[in-house]
Residue frames as qw, qx, qy, qz and C-alpha x, y, z in Angstrom:
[[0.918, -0.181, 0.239, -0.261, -2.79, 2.12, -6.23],
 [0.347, 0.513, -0.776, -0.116, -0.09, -0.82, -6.40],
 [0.963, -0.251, 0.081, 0.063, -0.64, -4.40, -5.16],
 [0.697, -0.652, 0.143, 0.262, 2.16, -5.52, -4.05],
 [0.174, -0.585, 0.484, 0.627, 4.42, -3.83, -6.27],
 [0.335, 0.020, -0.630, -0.700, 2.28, -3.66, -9.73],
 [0.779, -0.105, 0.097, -0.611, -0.62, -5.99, -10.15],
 [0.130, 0.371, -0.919, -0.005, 0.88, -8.99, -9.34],
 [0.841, -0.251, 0.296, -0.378, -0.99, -12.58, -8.78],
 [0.506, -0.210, 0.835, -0.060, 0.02, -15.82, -8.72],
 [0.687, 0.538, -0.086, -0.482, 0.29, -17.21, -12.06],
 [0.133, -0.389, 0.912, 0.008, 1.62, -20.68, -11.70],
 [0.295, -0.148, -0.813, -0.480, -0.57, -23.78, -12.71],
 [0.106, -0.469, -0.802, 0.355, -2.78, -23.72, -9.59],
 [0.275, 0.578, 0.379, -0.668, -4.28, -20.49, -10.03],
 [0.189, 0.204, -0.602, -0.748, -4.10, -21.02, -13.54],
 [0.174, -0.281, -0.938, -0.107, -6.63, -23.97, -12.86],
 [0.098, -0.713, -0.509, 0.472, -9.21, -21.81, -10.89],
 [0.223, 0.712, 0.272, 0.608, -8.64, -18.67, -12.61],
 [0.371, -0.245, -0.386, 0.808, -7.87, -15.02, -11.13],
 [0.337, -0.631, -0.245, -0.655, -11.31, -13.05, -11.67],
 [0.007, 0.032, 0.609, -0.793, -12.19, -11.06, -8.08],
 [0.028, -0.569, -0.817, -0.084, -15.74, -11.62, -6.83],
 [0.143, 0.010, -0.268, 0.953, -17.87, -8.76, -5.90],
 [0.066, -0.558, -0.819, -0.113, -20.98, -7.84, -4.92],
 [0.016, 0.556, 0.295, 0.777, -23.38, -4.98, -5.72],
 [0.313, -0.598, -0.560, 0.481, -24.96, -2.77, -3.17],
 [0.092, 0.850, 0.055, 0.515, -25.54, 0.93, -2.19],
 [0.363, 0.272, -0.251, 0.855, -22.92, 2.50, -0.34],
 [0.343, -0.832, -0.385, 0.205, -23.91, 3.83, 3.07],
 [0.010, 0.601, -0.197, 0.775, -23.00, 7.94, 4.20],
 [0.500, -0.619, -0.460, 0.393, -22.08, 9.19, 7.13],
 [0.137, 0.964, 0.048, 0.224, -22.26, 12.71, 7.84],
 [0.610, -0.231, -0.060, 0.756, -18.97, 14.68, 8.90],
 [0.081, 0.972, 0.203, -0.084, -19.18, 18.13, 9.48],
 [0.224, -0.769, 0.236, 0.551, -16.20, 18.92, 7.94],
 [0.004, -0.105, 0.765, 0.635, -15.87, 17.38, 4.40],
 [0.723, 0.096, -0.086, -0.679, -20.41, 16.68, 4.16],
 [0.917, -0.074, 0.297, -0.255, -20.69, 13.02, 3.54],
 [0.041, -0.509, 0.851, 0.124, -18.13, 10.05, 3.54],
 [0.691, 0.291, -0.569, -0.338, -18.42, 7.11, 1.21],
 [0.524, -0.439, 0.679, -0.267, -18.53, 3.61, 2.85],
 [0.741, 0.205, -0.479, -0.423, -18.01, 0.50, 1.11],
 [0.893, -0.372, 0.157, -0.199, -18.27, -2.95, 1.95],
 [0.279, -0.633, 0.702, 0.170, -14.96, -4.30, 3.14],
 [0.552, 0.410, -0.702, -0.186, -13.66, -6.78, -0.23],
 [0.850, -0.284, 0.136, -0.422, -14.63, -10.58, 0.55],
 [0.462, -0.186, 0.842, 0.206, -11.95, -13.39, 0.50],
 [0.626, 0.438, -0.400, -0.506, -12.36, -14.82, -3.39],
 [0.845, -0.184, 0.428, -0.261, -13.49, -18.26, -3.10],
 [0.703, 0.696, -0.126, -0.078, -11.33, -18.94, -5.91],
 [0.137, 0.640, -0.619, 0.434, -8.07, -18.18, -4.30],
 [0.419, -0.415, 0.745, -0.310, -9.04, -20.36, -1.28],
 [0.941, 0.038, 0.296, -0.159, -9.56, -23.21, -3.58],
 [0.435, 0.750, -0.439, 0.235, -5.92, -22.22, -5.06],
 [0.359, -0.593, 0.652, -0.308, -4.50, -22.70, -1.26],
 [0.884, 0.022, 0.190, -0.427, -6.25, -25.52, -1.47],
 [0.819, 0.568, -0.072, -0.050, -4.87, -26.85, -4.28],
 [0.257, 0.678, -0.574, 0.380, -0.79, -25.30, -3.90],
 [0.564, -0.463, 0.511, -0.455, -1.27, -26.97, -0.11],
 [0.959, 0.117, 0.194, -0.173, -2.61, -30.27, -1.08],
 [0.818, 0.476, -0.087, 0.311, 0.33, -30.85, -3.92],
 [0.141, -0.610, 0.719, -0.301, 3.38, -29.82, -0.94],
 [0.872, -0.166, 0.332, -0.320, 2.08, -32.94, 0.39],
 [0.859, 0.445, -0.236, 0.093, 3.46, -34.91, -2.77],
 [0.709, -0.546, 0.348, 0.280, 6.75, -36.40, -2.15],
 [0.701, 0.383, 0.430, 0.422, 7.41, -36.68, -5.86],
 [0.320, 0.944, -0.030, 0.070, 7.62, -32.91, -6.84],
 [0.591, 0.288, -0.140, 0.741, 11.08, -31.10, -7.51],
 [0.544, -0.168, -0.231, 0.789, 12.89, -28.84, -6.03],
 [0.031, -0.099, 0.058, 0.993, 11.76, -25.94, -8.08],
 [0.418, -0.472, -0.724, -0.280, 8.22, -27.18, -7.93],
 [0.479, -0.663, -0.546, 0.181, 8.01, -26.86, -4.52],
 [0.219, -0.281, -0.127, 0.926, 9.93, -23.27, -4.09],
 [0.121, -0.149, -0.301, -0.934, 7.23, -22.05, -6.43],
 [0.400, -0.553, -0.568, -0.459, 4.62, -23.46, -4.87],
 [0.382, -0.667, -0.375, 0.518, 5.50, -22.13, -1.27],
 [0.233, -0.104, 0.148, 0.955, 6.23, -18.79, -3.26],
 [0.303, -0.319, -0.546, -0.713, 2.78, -18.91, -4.90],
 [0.394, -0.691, -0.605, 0.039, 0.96, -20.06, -1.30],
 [0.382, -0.332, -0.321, 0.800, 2.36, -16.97, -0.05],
 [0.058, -0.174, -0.384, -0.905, 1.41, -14.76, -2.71],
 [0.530, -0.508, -0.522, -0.435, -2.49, -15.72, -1.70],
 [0.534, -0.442, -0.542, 0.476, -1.69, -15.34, 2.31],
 [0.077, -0.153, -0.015, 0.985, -0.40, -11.97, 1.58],
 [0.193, -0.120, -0.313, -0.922, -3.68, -11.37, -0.31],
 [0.493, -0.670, -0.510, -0.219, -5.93, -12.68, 2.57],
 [0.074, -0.847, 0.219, -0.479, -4.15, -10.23, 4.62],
 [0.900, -0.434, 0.050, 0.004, -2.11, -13.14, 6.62],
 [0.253, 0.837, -0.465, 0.142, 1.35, -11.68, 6.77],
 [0.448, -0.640, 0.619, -0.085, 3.00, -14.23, 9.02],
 [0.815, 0.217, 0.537, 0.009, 1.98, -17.27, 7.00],
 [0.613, 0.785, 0.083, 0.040, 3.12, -15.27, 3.97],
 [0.150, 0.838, -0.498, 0.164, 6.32, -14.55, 5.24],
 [0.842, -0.214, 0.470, -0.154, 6.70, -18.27, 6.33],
 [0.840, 0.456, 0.293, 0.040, 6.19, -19.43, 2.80],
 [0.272, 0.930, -0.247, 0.016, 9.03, -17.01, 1.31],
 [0.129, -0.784, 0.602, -0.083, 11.34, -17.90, 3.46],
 [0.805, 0.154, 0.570, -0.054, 10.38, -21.67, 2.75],
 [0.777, 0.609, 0.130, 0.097, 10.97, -20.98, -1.00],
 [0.045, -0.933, 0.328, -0.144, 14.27, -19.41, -0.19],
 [0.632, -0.476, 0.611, 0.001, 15.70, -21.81, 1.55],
 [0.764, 0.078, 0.550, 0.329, 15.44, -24.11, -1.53],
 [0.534, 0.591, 0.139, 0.588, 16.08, -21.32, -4.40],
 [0.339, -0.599, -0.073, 0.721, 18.13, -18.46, -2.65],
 [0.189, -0.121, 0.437, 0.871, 17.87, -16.90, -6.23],
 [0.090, 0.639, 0.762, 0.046, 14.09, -16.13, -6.00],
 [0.213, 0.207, -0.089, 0.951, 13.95, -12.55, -6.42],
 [0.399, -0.599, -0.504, -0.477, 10.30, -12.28, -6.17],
 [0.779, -0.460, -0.419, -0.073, 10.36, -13.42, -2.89],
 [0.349, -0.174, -0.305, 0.869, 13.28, -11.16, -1.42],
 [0.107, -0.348, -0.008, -0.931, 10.94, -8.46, -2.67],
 [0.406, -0.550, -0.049, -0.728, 8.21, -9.43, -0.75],
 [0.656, -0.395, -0.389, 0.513, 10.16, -10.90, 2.51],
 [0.363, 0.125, -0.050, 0.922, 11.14, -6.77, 2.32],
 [0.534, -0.409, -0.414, -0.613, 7.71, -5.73, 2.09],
 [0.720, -0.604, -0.306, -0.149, 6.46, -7.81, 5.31],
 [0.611, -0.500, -0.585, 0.187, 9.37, -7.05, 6.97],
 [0.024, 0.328, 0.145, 0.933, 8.87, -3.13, 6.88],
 [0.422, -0.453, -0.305, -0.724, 6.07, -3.42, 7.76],
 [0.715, -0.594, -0.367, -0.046, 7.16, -5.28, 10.94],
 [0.420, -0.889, 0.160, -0.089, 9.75, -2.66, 11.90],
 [0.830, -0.288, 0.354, 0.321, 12.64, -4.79, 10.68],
 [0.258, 0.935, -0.139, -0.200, 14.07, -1.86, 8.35],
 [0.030, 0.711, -0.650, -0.267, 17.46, -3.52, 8.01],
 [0.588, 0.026, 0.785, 0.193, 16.54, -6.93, 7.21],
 [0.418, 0.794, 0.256, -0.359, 14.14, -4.99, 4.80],
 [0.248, 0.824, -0.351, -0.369, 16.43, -3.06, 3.01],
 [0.280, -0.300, 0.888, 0.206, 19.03, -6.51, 2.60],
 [0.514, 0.386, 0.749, -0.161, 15.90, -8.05, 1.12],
 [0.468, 0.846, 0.123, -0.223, 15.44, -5.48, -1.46],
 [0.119, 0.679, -0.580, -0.434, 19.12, -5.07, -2.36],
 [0.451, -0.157, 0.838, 0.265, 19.20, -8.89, -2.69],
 [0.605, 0.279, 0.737, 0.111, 16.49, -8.18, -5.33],
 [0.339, 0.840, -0.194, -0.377, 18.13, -5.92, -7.31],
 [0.411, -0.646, 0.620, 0.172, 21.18, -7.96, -7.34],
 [0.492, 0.235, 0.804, 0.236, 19.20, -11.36, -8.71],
 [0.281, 0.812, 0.507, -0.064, 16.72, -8.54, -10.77],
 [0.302, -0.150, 0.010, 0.941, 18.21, -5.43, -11.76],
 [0.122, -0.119, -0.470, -0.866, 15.08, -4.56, -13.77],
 [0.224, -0.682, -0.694, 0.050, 12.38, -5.32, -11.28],
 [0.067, -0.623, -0.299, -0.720, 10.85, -1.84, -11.24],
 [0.482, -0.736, -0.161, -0.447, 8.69, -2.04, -8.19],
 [0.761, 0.004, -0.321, 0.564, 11.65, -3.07, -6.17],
 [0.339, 0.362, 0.026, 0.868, 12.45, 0.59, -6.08],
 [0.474, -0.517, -0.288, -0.652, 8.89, 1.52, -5.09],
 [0.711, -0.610, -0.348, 0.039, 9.12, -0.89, -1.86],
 [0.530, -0.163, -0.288, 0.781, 13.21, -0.19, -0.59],
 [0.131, -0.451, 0.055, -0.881, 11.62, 4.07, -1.28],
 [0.561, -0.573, -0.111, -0.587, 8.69, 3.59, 0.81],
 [0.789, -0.537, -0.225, 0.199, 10.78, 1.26, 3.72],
 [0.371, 0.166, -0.126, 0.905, 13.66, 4.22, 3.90],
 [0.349, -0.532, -0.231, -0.736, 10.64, 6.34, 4.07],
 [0.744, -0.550, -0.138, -0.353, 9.39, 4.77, 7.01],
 [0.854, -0.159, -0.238, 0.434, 12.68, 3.93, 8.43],
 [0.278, -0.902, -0.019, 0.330, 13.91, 7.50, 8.52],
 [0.476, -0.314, 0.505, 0.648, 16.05, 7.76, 5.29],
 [0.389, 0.788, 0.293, -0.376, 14.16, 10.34, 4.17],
 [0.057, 0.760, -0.349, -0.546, 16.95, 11.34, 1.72],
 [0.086, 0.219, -0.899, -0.369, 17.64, 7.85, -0.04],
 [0.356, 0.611, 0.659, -0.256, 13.62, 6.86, 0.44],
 [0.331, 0.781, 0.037, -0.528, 13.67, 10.24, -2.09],
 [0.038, 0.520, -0.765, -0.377, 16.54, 8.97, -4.65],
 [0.251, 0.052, 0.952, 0.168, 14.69, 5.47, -4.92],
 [0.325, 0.742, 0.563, -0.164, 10.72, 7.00, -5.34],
 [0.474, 0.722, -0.085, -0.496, 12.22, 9.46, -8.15],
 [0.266, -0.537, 0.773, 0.207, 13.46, 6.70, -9.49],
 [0.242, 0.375, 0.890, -0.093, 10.64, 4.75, -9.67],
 [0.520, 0.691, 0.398, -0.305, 8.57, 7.45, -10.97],
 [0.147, 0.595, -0.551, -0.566, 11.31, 8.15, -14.09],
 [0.204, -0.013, 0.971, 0.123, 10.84, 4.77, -15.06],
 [0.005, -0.647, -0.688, -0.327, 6.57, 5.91, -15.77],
 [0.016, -0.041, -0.316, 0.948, 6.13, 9.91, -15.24],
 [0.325, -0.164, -0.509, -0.780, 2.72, 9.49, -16.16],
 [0.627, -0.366, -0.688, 0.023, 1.40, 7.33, -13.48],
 [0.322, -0.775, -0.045, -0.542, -0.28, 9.37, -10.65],
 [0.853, -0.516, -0.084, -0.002, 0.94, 7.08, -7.66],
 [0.787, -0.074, -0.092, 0.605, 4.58, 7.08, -8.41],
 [0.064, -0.753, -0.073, -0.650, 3.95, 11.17, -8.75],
 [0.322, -0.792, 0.155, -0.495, 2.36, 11.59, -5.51],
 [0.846, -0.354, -0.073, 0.392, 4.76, 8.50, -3.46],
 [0.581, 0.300, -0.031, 0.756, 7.65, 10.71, -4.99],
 [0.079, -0.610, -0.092, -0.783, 6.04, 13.94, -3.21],
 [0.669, -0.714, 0.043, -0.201, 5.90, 12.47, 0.10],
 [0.904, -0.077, -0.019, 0.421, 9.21, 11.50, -0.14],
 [0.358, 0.439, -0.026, 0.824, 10.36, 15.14, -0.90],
 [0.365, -0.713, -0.079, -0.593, 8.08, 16.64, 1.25],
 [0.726, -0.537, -0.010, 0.429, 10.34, 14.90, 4.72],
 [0.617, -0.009, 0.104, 0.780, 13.20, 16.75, 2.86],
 [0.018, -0.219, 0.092, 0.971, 12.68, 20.39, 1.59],
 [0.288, 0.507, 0.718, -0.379, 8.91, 21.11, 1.29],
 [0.223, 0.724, -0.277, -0.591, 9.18, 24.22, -1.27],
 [0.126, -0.346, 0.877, 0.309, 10.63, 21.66, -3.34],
 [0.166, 0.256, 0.952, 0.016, 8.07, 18.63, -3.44],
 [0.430, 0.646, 0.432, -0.460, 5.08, 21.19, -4.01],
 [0.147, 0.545, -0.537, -0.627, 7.46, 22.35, -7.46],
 [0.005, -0.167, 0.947, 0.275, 8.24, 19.14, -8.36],
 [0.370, 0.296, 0.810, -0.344, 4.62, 18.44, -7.53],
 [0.413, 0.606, 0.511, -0.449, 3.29, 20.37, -9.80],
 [0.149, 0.563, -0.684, -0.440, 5.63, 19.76, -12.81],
 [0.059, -0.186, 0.981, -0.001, 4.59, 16.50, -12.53],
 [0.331, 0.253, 0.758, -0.503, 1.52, 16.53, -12.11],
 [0.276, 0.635, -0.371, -0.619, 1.55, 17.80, -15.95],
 [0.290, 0.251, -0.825, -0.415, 2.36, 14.48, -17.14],
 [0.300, 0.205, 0.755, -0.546, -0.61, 12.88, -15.18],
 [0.070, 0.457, 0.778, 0.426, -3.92, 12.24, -17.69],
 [0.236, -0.156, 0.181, -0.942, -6.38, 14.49, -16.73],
 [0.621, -0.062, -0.544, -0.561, -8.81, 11.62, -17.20],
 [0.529, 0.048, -0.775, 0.343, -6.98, 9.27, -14.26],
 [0.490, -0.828, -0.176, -0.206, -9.23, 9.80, -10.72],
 [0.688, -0.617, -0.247, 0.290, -6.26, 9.65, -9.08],
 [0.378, 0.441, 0.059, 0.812, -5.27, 12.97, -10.15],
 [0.397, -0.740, -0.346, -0.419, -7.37, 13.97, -8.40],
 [0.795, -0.499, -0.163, 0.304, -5.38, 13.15, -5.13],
 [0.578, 0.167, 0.017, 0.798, -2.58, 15.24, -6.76],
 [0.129, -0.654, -0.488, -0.563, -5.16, 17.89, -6.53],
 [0.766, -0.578, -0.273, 0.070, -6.07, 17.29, -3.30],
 [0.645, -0.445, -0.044, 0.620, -2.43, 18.06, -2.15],
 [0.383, 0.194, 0.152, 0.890, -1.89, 21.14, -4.04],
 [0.166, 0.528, 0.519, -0.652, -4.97, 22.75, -2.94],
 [0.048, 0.128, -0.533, -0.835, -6.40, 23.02, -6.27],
 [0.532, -0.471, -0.465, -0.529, -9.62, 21.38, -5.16],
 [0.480, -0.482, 0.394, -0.619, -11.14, 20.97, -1.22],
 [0.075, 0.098, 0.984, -0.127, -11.38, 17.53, 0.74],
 [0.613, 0.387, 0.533, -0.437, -15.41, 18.26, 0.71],
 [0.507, 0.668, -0.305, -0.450, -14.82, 18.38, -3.31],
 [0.044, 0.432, -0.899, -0.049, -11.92, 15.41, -3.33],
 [0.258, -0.005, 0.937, -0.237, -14.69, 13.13, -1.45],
 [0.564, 0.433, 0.299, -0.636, -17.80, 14.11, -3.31],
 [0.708, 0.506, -0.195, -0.451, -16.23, 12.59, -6.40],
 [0.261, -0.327, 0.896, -0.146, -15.03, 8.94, -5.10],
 [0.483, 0.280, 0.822, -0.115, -17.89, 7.05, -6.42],
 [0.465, 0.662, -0.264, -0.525, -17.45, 8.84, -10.49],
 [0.677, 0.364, -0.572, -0.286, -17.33, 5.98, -12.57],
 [0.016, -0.180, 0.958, -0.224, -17.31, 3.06, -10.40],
 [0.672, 0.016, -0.569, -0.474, -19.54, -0.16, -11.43],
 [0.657, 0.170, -0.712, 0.181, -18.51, -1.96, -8.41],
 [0.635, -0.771, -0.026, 0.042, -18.81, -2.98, -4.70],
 [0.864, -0.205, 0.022, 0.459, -15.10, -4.01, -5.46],
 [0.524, 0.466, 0.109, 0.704, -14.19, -0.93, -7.28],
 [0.190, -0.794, -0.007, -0.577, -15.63, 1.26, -5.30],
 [0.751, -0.640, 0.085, 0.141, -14.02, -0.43, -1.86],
 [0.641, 0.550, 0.161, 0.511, -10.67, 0.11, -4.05],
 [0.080, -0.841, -0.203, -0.494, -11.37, 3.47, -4.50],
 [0.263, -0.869, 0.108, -0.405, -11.70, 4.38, -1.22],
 [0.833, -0.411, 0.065, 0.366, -8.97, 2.34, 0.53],
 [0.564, 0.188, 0.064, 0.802, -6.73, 4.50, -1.58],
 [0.135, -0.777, -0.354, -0.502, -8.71, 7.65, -1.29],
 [0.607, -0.746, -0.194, -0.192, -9.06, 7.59, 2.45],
 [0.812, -0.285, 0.055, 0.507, -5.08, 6.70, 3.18],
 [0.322, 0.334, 0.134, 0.875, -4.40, 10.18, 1.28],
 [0.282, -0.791, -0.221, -0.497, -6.66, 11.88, 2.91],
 [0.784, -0.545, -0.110, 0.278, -5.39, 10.38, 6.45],
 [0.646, -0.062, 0.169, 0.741, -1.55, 11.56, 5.34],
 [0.052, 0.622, 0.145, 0.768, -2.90, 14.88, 4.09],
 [0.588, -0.794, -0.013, -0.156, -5.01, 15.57, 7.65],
 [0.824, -0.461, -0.059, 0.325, -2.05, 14.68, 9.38],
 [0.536, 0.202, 0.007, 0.820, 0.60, 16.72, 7.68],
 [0.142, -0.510, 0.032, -0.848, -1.61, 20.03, 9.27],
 [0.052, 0.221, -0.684, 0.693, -1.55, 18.41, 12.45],
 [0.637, -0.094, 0.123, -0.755, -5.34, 17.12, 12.53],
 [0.128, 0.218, -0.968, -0.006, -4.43, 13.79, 13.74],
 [0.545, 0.137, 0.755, -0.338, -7.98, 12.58, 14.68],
 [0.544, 0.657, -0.102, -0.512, -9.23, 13.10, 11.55],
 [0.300, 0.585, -0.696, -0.289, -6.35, 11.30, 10.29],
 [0.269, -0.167, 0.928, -0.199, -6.71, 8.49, 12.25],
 [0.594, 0.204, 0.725, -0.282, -10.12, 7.80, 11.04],
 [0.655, 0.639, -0.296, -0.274, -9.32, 8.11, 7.50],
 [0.010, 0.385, -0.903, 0.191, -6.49, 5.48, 8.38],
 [0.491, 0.060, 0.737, -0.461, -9.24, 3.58, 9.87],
 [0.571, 0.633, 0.170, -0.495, -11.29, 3.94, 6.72],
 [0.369, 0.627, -0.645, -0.236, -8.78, 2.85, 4.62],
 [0.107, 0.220, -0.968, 0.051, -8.01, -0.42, 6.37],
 [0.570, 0.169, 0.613, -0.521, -12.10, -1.17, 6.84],
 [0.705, 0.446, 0.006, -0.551, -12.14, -2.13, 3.14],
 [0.938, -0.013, 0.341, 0.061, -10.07, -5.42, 3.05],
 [0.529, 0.831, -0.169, -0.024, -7.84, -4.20, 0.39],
 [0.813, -0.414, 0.221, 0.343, -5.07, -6.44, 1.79],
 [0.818, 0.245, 0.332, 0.400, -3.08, -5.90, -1.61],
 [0.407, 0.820, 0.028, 0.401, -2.89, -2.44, -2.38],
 [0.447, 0.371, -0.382, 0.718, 0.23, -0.64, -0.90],
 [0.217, -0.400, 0.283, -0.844, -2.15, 1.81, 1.15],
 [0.836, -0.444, -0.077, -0.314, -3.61, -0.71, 2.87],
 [0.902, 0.047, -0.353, 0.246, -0.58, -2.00, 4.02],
 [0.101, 0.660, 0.562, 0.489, 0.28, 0.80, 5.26],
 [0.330, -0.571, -0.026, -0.752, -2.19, 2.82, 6.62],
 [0.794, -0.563, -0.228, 0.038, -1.65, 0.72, 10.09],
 [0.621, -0.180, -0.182, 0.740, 1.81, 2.04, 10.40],
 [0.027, -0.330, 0.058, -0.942, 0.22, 5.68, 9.74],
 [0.670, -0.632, -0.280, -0.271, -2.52, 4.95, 12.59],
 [0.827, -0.352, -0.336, 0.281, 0.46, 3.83, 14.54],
 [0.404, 0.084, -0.038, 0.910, 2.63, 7.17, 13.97],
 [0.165, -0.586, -0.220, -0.762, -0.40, 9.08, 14.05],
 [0.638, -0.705, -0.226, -0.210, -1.31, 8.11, 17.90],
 [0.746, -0.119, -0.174, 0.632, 1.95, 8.37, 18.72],
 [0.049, 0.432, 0.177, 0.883, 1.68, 12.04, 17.26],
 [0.449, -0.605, -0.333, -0.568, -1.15, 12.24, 19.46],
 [0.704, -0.571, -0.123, 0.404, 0.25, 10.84, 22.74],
 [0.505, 0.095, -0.077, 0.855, 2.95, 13.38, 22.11],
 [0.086, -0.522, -0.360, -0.768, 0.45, 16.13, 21.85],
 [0.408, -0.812, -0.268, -0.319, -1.31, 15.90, 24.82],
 [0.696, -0.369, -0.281, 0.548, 2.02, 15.24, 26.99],
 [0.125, 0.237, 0.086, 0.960, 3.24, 18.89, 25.52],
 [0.317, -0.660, -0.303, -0.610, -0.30, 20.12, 26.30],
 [0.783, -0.553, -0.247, 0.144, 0.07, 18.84, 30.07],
 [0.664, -0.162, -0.123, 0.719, 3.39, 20.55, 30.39],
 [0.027, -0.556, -0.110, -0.823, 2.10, 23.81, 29.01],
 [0.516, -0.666, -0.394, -0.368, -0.71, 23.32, 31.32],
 [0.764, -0.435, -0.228, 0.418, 1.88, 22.52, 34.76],
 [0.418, -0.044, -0.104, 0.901, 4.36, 25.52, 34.01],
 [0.272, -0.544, -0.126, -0.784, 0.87, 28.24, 33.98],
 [0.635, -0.676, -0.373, 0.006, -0.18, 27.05, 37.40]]
C-alpha cells in the first residue's frame, strides 16, 4: 500500500484545525461465493471523512481573502488538492496544482502529484517532465521514484520503469510493496529474472507483514483460495479491512491476468476500485488495469473470430 507516494496528508494549518483521524464504521463483511477461490471478502466502500470536507471548507473559504500572501495561497491550493485527490476528484485536484504552480514553480510536491494525475490520464510525457521537475527541486523525495517507475511502467518503458522501482525499493528492502512493484517491473523484461530477484527479496520482507503474503501469492508458495481466506487476519476495522482488500484484490486482478484469465481479472479490478480507497496507489490504478484488461479481451475474441473464419 502507498497513498500517494507514502502516507501523505495535508498538514498545513487547516487540517491541522480539524485534525486527520479517518472515520469508520463497524459491520460484518458480506461473502460471495466463487467457485474458484470459495468465498470473497466484501467491504464497505470507505466514506468521505467529514473532517476533510470541513478542511475544503475551511482552505476554500480563506482563497477568498484578499489579504493572504503569495505563499499562503500556493499552499493552500496545494493543500485543497491534496483533499480532492483524496475524495477521488482528479480534475479539481489537478486544477489546484497547477494553481499553486503558477505562483511557486518550485513546489515539488505538486510536480509529483501533477505526474501522478497525469499518468493516469495517458499524458506519459507531461508525466515524466513532472517527475523529473521533482527530482530537480527534491533530489531526496523517495516516492518520486515510485510514481516516474510505475508511469514508464504504464507508458511502455518497461526497462527504465525497472531502473527507477529498484531504486525505490534499495532505498527500504524490507517493505513488501516496493518488493513486489519492483517484480512487476522485471517481470515486462526477463521473467526468469523477476521470480529470482523475487525471491531474494522476499527474504528481507517480515514474515509478520500481511502483505507478504501477496509475495506469496506470486511465487506460488500459497493458492489464491489460501491468499483470500486470510484477508480479514487481524483487521479491527470497516476501514482496515476495505484497505485490505483494495490492495488485495488489485494483486490478485494483475496476477489473474498475467495467465491470461482476464474476466477474473477484471472483477478483481472491479473489487479493488468498489472500496473508495481513492489514496492508495492500487486504487488508482486498477482502472487503467480494467482498461488494458478489456482491451486484452477485445483482442481475444477478434483472434478467436479469425481462428473461427479460416476453419470454415
Amino acid at each position: 500500500m502507498f497513498k500517494p507516494y507514502g502516507k501523505i496528508l495535508a498538514s498545513c494549518l487547516f487540517l491541522t484545525l480539524v485534525g486527520c483521524q479517518s472515520t469508520s464504521s463497524e459491520g460484518n463483511a458480506a461473502l460471495v461465493t466463487n467457485d474458484h477461490v470459495g468465498q470473497l471478502i466484501i467491504s464497505e466502500p470507505l466514506a468521505i471523512n467529514f473532517k476533510k470536507e470541513i478542511a475544503l471548507a475551511r482552505i476554500s473559504d480563506f482563497l477568498q481573502s484578499p489579504e493572504i500572501k503569495p505563499e499562503q495561497r500556493a499552499k493552500a491550493f496545494y493543500d485543497r488538492g491534496l483533499l480532492f485527490d483524496s475524495f477521488g476528484l482528479p480534475s479539481l485536484a489537478r486544477l489546484d496544482f497547477n494553481r499553486a504552480l503558477r505562483i511557486d514553480p518550485k513546489m515539488a510536491e505538486a510536480y509529483n502529484f501533477l505526474g501522478i494525475h497525469y499518468t493516469l490520464i495517458g499524458q506519459f510525457e507531461k508525466a515524466y517532465e513532472a517527475f523529473d521537475a521533482t527530482i530537480e527541486l527534491a533530489p531526496k523525495h523517495q516516492y518520486v521514484y515510485l510514481n516516474r517507475g510505475i508511469s514508464l511502467y504504464y507508458g511502455g518503458h518497461e526497462k527504465l520503469a525497472r531502473e527507477d522501482l529498484q531504486n525505490f525499493h534499495r532505498l527500504d528492502p524490507s517493505d513488501p510493496y516496493r518488493v513486489i512493484w519492483r517484480y512487476l517491473a522485471e517481470h515486462k523484461v526477463d521473467k526468469t529474472m523477476a521470480i529470482t530477484n523475487l525471491k531474494t527479496n522476499r527474504e528481507q520482507v517480515n514474515s509478520t507483514v500481511w502483505a507478504r503474503e501477496i509475495i506469496d501469492l506470486y511465487l506460488m508458495n500459497i493458492s489464491e483460495a489460501q491468499f483470500v481466506k486470510g484477508l480479514t487476519r487481524n483487521i479491527a476495522s470497516q476501514e482496515q479491512l476495505a484497505e485490505r482488500l483494495c490492495e488485495a484484490y488489485f494483486y490478485l486482478g494483475k496476477f489473474a491476468r498475467s495467465y491470461g484469465q482476464f474476466e477474473r481479472a477484471e472483477n478483481y479490478f472491479k473489487l479493488s476500485l468498489a472500496t473508495n480507497v481513492f489514496e492508495f496507489v492500487e486504487h488508482r490504478y486498477a482502472r487503467r488495469e480494467l482498461l488494458e484488461t478489456r482491451l486484452q479481451m477485445h483482442k481475444r475474441r477478434l483472434d478467436k473470430a479469425a481462428a473461427s473464419k479460416l476453419q470454415q
